[in-house]
SEVEX-32624 format. One record per atom (N, C-alpha, C): residue in three letters; z, x negated, y. Coordinates in steps of 0.1 Angstrom, whole numbers, plus 5000, padded with zeros to 4 digits. Layout:
BEGIN
ALAZXY/...
***
This chain:
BEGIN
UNK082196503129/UNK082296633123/UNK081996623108/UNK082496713100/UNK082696713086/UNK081496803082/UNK080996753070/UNK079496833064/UNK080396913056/UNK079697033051/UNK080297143043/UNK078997163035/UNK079297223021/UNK078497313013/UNK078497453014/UNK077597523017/UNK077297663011/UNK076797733001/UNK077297842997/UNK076297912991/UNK076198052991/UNK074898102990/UNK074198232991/UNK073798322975/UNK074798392974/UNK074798472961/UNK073098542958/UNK072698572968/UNK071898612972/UNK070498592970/UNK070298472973/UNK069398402972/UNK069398252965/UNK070698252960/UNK071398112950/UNK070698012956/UNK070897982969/UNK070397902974/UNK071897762979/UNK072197662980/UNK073097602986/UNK072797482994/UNK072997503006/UNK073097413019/UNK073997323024/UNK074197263031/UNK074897133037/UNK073997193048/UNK075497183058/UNK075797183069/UNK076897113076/UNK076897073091/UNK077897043096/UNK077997103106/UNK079997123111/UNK079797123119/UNK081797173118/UNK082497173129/UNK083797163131/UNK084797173120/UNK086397133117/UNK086797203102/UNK087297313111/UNK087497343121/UNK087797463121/UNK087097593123/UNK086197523116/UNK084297693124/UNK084497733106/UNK083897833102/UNK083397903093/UNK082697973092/UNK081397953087/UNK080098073083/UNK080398153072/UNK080198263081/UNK080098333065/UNK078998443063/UNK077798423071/UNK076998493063/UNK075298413064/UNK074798473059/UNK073098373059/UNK072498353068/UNK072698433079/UNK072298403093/UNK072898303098/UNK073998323102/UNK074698183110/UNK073998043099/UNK074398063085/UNK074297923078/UNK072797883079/UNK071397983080/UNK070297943082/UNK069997893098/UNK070497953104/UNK070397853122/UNK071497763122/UNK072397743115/UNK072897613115/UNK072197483106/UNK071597523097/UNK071097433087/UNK069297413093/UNK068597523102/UNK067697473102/UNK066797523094/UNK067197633085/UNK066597663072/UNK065997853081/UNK064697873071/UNK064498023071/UNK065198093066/UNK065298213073/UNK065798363067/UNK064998353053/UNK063898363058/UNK063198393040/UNK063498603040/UNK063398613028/UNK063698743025/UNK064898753025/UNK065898673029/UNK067298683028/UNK067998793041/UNK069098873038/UNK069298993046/UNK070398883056/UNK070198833070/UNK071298803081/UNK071998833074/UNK072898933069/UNK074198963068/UNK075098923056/UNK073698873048/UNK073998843033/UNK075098753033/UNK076298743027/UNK077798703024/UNK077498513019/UNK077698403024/UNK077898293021/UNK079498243016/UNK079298143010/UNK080998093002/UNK081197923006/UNK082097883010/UNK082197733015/UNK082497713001/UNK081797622996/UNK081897562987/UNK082797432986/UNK083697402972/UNK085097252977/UNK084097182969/UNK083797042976/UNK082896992972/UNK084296802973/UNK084296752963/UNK084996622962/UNK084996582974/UNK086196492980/UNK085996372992/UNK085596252983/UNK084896172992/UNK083896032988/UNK084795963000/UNK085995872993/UNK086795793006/UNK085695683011/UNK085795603022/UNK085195553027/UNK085595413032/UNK085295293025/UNK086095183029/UNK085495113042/UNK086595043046/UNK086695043063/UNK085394943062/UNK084694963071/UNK083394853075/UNK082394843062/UNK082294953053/UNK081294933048/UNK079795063050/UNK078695033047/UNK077795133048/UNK077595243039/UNK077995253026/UNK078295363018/UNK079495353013/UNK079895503010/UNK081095543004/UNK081495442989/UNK082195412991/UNK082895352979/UNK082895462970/UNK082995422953/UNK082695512944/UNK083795512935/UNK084695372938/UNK085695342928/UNK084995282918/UNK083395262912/UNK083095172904/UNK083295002911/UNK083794932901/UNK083594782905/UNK083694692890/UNK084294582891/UNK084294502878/UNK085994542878/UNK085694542863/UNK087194602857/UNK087494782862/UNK086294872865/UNK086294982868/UNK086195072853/UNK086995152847/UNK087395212840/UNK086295312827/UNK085095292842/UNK083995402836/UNK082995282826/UNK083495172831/UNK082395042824/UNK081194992828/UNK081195052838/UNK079595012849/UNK079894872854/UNK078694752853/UNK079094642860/UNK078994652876/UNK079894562880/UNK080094562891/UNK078494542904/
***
């Protein structure tokens, strides 16, 4: 399952969560029991926004995401 960003106008707070591409939270209740996080003074019904956050591709067999930095990588960072 795919992690998503939220955010809460509300309480300008933003979370990472996971959970199906085809589910959608959309208010602070679902995204606080999905995340684990307190209500706080935040209203349940308070309005959340999936946030488009970059894909980080993933090269086969390795343990972190490839960044596209390497030697001869465009940004000038050594390899």
């Amino acid at each position: 399952m795919p992690y998503y960003e939220y955010r809460c106008d509300a309480n300008a707070q933003t979370l990472e969560v996971r959970h199906g591409m085809s589910e959608v939270l959309t208010t602070w209740g679902e995204l606080a029991s999905r995340s684990g996080t307190p209500l706080g003074d935040t209203p349940a019904d308070a309005p959340v926004e999936k946030l488009l956050s970059p894909s980080m591709p993933m090269t086969p067999g390795a343990a972190v995401p490839s960044t596209g930095c390497g030697a001869g990588c465009a940004c000038g960072r050594p390899a």
